[in-house]
N, C-alpha and C positions, 0 to 999 in steps of 0.2 A: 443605382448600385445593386439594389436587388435584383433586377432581371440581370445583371450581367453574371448574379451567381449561379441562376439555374440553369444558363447553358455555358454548355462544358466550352473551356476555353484553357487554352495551350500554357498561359498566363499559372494558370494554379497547376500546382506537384502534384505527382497524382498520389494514388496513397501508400505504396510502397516505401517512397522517396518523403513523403510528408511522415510517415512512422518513425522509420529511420534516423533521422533529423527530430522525433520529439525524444531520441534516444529508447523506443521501444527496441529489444531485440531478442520478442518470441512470445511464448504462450506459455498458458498453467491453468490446470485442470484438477479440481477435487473432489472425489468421489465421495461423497458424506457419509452414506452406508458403509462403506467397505473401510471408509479412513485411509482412502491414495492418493495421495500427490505426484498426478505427472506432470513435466515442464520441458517444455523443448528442447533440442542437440545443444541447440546455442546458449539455452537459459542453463543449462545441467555443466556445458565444461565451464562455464563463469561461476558456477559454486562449487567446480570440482568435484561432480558428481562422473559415473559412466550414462554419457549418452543412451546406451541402450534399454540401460533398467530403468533409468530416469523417464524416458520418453513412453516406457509402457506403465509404469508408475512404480513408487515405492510406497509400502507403509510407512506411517506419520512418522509414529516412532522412529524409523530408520533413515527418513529423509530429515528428521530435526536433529539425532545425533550424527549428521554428517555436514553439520553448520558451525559455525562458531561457538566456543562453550559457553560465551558469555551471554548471548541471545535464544539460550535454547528455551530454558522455562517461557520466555514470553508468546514465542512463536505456536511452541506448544498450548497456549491458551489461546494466542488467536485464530487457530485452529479450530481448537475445540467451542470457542466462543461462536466465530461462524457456523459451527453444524448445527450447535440450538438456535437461533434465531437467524442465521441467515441476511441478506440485504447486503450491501456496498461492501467489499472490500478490501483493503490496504494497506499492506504488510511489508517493512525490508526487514531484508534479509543480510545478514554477512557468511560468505564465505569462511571455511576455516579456518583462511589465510588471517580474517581480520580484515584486510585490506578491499576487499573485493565485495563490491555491497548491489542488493539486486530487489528492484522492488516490485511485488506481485499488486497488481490490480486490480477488479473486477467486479463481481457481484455473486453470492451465493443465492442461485435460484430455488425458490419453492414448487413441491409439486401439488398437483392438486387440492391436495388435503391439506397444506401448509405446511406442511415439513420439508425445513433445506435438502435438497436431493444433489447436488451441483455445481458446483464453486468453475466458472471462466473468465480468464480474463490477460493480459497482457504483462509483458516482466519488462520495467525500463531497468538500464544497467547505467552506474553510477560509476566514474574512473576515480582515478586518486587526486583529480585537480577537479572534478568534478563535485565537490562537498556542496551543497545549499545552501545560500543566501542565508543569514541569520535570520532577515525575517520571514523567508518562507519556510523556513523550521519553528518559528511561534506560529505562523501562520494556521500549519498544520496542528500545532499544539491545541489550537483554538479549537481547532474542527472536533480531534479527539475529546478534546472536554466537552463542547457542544453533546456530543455522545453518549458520553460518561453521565451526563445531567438528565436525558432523555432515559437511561437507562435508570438509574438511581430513582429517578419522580416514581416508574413502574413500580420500585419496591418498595416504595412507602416507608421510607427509612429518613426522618428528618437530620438525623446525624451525619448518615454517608453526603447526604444533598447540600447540607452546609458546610458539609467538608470541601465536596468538586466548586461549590460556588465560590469558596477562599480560592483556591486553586483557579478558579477562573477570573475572580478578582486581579491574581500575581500574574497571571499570563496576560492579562488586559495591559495592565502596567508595564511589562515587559513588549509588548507592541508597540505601545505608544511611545517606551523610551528607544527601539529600533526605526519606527521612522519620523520622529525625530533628530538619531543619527542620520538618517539617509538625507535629510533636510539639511544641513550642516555645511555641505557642500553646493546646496544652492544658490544660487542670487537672489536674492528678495528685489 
């Protein structure tokens, strides 16, 4: 099976048609000095944005108050969370509509000196029948806390650490009572 993966065969999508189909639809870019967010034609009319300004970029502040009001604080910290440290990451977004949900992926790159200089990466778009799996919404839960744990251990804060480990306890629990649901419907 290996050798039939490294020569190209007509058998695999290629990767237009394989994006497509993982519901990718566009790009998103963050300029960490300057604080702009540009996101492609297609990513910018699915948040109701103008293509034009969107694609060359907007400030933070003007691209977060043109989202949903309930998701602004957060967005606005992940933002700003990514310019100081930088690495993986993973954001949705809603529309103002509420209804229309878009999630940025990628990685904010360092530049030489280690300072995040560069956020790229991919916008999957989410429909209104398209909501998550319950358990791949703890799943990701999990990963978040994983995070948050990593982050917490740096600051040497025994309080905040056993606070995310509860939390990570309730999400553990919450996993395992989801696929246990999923099991239910099995044959044993």
């Amino acid at each position: 099976m290996a050798a039939s993966l490294r020569r190209p065969s007509r058998a695999l999508p290629d990767l237009r048609s394989a994006l497509k189909a993982s519901g990718v639809v566009g790009t998103w870019r963050y300029d960490v000095p300057k604080a702009l967010i540009a996101v492609s034609a297609p990513v910018a009319r699915r948040l109701g944005l103008a293509p034009e300004a969107a694609t060359r970029g907007l400030p933070l502040a003007a691209f977060v108050a043109a989202l949903h009001r309930a998701g602004r604080a957060r967005i606005q910290a992940a933002f700003e969370a990514a310019a100081e440290r930088g690495g993986p990451f993973d954001l949705t977004l809603r529309a103002r509509d509420g209804a229309t949900r878009v999630s940025l992926r990628g990685r904010v790159a360092r530049d030489p000196l280690g300072q995040p200089r560069q956020g790229d990466g991919i916008a999957l778009a989410f429909g209104p029948d398209e909501d998550p799996e319950p358990q791949a919404i703890v799943n990701r839960m999990a990963e978040h806390a994983i995070a948050l744990r990593i982050l917490c251990a740096d600051l040497r804060q025994p309080g905040l650490c056993a606070a995310v480990d509860d939390l990570m306890m309730e999400i553990g629990f919450e996993l395992a009572r989801q696929l246990e649901a999923g099991r239910e419907g099995v044959p044993h």
